[in-house]
HTML snippet that shows the backbone in 3Dmol.js (N, CA, C, O; Angstrom):
<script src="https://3Dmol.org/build/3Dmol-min.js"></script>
<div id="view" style="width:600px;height:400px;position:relative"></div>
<script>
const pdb = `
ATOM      1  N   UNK A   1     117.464 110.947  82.525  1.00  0.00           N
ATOM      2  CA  UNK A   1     118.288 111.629  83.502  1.00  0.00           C
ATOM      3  C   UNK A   1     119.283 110.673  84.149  1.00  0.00           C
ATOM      4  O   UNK A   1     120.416 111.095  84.380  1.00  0.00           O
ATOM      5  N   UNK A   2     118.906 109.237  84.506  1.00  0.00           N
ATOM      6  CA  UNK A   2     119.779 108.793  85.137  1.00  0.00           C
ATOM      7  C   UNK A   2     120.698 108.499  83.737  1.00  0.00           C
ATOM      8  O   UNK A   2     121.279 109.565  83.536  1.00  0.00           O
ATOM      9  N   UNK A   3     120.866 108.083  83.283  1.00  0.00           N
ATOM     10  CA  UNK A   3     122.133 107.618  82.154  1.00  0.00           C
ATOM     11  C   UNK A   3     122.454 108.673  81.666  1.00  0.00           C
ATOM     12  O   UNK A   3     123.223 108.616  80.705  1.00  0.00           O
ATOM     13  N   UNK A   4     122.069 109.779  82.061  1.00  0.00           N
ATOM     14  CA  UNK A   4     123.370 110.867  82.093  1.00  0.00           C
ATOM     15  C   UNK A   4     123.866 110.673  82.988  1.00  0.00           C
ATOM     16  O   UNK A   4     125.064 110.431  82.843  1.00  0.00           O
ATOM     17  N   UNK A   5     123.414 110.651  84.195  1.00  0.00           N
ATOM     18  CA  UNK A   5     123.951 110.954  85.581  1.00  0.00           C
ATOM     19  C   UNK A   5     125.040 109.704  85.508  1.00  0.00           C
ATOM     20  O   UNK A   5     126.227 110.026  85.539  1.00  0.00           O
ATOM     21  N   UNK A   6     124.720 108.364  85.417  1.00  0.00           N
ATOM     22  CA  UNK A   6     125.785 107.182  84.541  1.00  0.00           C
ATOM     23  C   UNK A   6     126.951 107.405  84.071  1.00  0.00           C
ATOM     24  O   UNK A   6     127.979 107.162  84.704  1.00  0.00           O
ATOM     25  N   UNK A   7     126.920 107.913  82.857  1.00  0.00           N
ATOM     26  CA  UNK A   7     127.307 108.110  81.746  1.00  0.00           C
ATOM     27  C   UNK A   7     128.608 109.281  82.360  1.00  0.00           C
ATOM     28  O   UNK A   7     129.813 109.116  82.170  1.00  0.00           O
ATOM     29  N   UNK A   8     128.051 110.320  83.033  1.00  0.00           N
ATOM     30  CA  UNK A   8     128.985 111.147  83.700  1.00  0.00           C
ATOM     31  C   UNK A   8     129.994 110.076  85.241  1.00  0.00           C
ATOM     32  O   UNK A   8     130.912 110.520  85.931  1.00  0.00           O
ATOM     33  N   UNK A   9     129.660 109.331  85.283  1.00  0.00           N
ATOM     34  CA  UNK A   9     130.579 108.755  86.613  1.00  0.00           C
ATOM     35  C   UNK A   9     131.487 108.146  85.964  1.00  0.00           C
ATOM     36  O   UNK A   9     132.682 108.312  86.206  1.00  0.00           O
ATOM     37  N   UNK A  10     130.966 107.229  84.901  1.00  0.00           N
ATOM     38  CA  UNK A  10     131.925 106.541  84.087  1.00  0.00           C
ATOM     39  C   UNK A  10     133.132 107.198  83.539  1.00  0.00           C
ATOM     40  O   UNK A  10     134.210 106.616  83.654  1.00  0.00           O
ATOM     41  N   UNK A  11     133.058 108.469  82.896  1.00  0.00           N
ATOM     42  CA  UNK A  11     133.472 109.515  82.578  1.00  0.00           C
ATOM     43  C   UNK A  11     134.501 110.082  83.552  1.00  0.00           C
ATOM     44  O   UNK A  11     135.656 110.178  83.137  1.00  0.00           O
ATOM     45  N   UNK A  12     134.258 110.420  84.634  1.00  0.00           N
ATOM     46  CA  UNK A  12     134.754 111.175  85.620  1.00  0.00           C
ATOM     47  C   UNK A  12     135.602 110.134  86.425  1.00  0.00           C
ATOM     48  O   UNK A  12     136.581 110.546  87.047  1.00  0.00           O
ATOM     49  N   UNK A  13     135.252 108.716  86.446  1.00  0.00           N
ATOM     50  CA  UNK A  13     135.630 107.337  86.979  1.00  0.00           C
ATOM     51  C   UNK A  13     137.450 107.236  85.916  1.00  0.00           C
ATOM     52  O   UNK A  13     138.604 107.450  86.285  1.00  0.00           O
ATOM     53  N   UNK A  14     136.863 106.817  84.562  1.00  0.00           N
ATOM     54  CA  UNK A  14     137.880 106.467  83.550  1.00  0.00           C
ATOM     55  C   UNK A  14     139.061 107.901  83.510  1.00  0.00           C
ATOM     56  O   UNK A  14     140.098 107.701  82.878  1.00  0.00           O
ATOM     57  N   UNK A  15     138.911 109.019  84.048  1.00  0.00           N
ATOM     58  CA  UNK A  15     139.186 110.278  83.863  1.00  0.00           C
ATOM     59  C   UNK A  15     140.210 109.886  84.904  1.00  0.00           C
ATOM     60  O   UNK A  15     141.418 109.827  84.676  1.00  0.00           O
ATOM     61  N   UNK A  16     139.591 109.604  86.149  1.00  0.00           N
ATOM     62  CA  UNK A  16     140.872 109.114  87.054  1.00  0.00           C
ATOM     63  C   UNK A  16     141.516 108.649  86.855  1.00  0.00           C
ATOM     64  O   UNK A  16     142.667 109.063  86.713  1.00  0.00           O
ATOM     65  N   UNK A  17     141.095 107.392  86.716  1.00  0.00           N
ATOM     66  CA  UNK A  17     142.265 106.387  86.077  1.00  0.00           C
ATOM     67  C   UNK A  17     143.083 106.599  85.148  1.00  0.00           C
ATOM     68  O   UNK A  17     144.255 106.239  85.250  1.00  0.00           O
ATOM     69  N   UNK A  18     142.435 107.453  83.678  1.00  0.00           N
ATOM     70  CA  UNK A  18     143.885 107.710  83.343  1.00  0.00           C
ATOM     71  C   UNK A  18     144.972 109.035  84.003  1.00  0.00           C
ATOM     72  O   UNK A  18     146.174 108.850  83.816  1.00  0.00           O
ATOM     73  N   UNK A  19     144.661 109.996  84.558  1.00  0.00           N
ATOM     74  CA  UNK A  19     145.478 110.830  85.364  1.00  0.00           C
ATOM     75  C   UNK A  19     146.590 109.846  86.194  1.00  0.00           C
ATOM     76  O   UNK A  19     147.813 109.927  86.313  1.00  0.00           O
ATOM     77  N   UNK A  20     145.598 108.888  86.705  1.00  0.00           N
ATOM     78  CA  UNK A  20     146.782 108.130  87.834  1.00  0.00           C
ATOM     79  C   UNK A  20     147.464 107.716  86.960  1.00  0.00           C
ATOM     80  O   UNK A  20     148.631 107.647  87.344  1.00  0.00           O
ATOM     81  N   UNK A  21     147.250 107.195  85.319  1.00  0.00           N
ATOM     82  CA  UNK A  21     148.492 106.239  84.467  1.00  0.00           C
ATOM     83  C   UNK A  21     149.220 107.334  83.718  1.00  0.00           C
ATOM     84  O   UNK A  21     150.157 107.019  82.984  1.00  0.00           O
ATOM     85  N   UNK A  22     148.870 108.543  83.845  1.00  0.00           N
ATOM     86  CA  UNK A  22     149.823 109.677  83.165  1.00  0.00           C
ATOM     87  C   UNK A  22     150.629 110.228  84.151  1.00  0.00           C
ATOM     88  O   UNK A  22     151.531 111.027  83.900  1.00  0.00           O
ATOM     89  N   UNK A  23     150.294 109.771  85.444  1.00  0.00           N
ATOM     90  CA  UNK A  23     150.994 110.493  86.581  1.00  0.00           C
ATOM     91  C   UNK A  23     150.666 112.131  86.961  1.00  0.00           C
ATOM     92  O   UNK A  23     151.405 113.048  87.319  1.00  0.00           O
ATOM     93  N   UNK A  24     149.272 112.052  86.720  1.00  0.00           N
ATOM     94  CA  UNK A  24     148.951 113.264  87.139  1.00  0.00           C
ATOM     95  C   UNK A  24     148.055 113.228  88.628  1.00  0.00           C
ATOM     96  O   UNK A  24     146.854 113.452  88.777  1.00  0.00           O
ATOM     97  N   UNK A  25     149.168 112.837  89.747  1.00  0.00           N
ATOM     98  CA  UNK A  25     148.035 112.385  90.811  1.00  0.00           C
ATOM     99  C   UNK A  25     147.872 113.459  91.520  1.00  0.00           C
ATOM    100  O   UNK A  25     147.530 113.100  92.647  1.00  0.00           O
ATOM    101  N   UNK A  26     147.938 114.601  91.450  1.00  0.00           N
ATOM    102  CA  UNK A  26     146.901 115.538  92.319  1.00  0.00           C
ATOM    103  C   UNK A  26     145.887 115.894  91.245  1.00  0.00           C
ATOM    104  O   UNK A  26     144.914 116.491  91.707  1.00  0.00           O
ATOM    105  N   UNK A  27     145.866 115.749  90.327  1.00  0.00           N
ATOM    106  CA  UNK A  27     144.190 116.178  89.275  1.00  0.00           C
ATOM    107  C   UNK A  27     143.253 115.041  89.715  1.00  0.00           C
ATOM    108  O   UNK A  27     142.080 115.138  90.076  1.00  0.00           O
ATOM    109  N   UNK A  28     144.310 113.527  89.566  1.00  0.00           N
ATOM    110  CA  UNK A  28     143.200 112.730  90.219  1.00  0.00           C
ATOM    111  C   UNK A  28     142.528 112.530  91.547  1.00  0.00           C
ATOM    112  O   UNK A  28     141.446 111.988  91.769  1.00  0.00           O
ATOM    113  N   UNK A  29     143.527 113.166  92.534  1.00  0.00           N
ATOM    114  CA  UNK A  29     143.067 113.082  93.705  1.00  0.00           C
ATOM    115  C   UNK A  29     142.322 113.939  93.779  1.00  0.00           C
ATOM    116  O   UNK A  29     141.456 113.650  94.605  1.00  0.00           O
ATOM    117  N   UNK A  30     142.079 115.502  93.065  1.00  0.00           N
ATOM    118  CA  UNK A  30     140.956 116.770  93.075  1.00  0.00           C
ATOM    119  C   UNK A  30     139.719 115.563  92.654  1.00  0.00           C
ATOM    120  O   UNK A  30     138.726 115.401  93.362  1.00  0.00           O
ATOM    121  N   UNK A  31     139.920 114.941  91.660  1.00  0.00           N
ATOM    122  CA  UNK A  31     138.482 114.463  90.547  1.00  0.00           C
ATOM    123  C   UNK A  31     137.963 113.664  91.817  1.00  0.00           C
ATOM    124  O   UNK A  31     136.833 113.787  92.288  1.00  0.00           O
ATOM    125  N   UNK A  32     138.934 112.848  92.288  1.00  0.00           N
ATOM    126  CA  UNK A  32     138.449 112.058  93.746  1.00  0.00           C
ATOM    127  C   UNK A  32     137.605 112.743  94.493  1.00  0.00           C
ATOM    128  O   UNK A  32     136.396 112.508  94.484  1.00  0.00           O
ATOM    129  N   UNK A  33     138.272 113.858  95.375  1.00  0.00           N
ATOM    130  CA  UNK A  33     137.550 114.685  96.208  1.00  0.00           C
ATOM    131  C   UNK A  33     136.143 115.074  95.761  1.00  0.00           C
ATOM    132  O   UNK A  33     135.201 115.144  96.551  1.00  0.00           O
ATOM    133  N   UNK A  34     136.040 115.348  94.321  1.00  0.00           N
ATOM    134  CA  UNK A  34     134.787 115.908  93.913  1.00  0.00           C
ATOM    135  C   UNK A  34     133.459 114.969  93.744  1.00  0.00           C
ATOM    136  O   UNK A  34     132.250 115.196  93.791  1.00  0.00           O
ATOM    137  N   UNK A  35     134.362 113.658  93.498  1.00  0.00           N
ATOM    138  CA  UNK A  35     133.492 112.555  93.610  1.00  0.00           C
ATOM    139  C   UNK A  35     132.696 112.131  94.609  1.00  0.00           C
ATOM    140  O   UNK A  35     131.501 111.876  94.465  1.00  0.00           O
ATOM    141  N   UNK A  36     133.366 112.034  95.723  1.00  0.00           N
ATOM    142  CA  UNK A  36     133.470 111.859  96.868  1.00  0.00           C
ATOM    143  C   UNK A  36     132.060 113.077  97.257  1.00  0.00           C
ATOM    144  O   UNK A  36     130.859 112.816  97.182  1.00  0.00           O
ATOM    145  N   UNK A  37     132.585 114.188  97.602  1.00  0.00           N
ATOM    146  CA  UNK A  37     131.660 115.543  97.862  1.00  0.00           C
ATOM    147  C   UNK A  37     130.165 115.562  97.076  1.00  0.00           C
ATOM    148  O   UNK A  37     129.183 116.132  97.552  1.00  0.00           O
ATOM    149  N   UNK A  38     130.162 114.812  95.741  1.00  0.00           N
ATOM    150  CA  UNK A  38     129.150 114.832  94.896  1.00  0.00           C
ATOM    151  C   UNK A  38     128.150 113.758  95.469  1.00  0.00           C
ATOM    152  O   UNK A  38     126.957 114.017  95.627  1.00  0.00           O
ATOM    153  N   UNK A  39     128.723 112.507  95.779  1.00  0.00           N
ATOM    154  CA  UNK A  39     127.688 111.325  95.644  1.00  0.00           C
ATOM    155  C   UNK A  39     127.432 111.738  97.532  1.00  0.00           C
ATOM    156  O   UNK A  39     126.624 111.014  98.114  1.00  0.00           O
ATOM    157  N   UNK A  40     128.068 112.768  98.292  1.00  0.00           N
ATOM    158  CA  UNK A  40     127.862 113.109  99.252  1.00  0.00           C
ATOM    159  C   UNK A  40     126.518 113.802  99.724  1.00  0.00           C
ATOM    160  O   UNK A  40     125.732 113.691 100.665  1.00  0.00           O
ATOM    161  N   UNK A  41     126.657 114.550  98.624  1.00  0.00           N
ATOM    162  CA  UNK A  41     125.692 116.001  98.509  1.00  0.00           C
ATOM    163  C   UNK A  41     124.741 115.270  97.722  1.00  0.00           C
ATOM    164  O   UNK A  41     123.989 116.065  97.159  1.00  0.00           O
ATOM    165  N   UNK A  42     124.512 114.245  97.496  1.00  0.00           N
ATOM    166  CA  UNK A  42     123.280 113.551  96.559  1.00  0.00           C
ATOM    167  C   UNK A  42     122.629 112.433  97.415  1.00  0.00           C
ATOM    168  O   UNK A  42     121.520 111.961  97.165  1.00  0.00           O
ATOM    169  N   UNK A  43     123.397 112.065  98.419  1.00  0.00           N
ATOM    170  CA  UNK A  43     122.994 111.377  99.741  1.00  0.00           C
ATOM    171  C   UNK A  43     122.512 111.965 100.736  1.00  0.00           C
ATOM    172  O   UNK A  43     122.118 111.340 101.720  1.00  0.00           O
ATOM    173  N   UNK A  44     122.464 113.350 100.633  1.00  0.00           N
ATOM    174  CA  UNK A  44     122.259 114.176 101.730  1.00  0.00           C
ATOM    175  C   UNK A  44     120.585 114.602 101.029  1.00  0.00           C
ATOM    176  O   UNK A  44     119.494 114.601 101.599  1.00  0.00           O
ATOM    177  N   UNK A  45     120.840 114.847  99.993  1.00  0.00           N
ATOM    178  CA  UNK A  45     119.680 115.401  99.011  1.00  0.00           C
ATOM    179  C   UNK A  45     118.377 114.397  99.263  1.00  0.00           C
ATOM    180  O   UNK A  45     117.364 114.819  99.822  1.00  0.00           O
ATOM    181  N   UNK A  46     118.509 112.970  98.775  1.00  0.00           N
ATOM    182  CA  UNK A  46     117.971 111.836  99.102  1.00  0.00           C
ATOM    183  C   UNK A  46     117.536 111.018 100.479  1.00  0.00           C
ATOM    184  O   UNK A  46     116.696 110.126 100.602  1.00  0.00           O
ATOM    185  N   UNK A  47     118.469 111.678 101.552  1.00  0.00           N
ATOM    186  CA  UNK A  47     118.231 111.502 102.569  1.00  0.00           C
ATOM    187  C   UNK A  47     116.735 112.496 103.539  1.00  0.00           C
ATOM    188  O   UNK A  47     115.913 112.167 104.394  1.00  0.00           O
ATOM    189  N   UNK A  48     117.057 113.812 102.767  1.00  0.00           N
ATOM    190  CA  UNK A  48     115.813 114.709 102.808  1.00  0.00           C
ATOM    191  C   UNK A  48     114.404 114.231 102.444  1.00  0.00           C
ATOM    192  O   UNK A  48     113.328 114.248 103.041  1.00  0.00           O
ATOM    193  N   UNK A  49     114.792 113.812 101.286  1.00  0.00           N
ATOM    194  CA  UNK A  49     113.257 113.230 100.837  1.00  0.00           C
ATOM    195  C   UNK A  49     112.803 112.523 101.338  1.00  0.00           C
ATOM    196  O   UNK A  49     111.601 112.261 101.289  1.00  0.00           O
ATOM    197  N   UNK A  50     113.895 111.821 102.183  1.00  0.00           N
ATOM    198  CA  UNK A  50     113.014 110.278 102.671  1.00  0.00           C
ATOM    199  C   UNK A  50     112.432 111.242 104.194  1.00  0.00           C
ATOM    200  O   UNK A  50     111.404 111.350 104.863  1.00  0.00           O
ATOM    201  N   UNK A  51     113.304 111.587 104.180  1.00  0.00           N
ATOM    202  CA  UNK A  51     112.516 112.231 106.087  1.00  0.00           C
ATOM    203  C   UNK A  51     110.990 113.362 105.084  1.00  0.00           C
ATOM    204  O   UNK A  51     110.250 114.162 105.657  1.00  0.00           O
ATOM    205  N   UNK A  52     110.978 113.238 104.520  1.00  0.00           N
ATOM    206  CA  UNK A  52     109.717 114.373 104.028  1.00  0.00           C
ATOM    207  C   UNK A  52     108.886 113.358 103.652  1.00  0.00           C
ATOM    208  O   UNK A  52     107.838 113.287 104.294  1.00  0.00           O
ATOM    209  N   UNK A  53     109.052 112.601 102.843  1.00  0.00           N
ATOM    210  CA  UNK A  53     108.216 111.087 102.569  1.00  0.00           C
ATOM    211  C   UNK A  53     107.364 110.501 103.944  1.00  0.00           C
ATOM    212  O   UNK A  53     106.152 110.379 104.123  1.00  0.00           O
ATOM    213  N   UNK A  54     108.704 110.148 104.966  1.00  0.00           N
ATOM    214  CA  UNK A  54     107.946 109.595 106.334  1.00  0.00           C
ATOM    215  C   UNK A  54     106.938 110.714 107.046  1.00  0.00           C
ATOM    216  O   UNK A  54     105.830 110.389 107.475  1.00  0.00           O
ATOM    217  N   UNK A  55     107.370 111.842 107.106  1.00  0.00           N
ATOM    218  CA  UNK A  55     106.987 112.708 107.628  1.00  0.00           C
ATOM    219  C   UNK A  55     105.238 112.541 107.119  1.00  0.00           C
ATOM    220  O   UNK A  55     104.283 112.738 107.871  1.00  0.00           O
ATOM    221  N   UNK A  56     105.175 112.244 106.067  1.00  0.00           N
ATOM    222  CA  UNK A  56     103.987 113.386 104.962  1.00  0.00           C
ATOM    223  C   UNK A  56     102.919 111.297 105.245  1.00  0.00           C
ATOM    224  O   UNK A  56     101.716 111.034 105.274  1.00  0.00           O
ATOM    225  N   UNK A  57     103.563 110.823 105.314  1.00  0.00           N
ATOM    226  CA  UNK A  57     103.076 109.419 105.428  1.00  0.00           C
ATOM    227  C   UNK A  57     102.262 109.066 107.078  1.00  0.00           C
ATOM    228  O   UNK A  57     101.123 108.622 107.216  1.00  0.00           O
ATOM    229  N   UNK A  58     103.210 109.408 108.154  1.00  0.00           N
ATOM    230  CA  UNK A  58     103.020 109.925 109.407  1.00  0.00           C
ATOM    231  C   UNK A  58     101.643 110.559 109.691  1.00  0.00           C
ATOM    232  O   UNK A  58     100.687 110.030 110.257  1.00  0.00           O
ATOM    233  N   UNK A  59     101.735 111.758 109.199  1.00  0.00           N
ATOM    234  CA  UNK A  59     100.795 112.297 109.133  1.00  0.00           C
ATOM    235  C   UNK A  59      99.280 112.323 108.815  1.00  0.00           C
ATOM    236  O   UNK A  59      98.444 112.763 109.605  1.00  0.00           O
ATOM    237  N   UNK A  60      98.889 111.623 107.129  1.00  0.00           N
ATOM    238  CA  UNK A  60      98.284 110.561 106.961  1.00  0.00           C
ATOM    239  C   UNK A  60      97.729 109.536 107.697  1.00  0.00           C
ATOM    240  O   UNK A  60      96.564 109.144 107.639  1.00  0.00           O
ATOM    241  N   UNK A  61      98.852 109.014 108.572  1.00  0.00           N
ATOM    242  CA  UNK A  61      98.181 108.016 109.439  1.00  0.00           C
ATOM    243  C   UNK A  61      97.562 107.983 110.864  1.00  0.00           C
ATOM    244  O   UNK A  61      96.927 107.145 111.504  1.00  0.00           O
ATOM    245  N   UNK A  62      98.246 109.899 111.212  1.00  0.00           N
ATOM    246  CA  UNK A  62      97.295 110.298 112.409  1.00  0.00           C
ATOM    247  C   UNK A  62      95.728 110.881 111.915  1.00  0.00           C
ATOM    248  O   UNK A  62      94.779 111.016 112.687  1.00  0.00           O
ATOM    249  N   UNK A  63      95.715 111.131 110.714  1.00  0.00           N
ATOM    250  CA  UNK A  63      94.824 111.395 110.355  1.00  0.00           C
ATOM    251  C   UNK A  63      93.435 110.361 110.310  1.00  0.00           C
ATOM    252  O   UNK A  63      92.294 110.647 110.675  1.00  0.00           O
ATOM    253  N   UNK A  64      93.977 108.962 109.687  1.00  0.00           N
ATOM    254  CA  UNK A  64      93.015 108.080 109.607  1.00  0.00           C
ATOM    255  C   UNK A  64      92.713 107.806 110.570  1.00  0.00           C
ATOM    256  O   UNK A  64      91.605 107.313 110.780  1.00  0.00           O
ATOM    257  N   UNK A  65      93.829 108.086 111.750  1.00  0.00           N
ATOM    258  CA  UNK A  65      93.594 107.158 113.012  1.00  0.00           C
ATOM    259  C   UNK A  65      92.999 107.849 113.742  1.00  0.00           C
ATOM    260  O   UNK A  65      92.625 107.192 114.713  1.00  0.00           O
ATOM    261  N   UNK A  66      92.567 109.341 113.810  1.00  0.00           N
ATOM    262  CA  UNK A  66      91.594 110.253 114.345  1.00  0.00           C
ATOM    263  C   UNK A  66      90.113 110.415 113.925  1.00  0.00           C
ATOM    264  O   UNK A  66      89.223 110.989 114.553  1.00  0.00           O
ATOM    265  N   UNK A  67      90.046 109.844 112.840  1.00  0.00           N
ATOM    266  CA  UNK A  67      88.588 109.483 111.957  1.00  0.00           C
ATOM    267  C   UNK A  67      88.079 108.805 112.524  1.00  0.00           C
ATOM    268  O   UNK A  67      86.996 108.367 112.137  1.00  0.00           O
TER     269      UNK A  67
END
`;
const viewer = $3Dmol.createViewer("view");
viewer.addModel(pdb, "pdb");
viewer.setStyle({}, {cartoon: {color: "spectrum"}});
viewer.zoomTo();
viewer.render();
</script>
């Protein structure tokens, strides 16, 4: 999964770059935005888990500590 997930930035990365050398700079600035919004929404995603991780860990440790 991750070297797709790779494999697609590189992709979507080199995609820019050539738009900007063909002079297509609003496709690249869209591919930007989406980039941008993506590794956004995958930080937000990841950021969840970790508060569910501490949470679930937390918990656990009121537990032992009530034993």
């Amino acid at each position: 999964m991750k070297t797709v997930v790779w494999a697609a930035l590189a992709v979507l990365i080199a995609a820019i770059v050539a738009c900007f050398a063909l002079d297509r700079f609003m496709i690249a600035y869209g591919l930007i935005f989406f980039l941008i919004t993506v590794l956004t929404a995958i930080g937000q995603v990841y950021g969840i888990d970790n508060h569910l991780y501490l949470d679930k860990k937390a918990r656990e440790y009121d537990e032992k500590k009530r034993r």
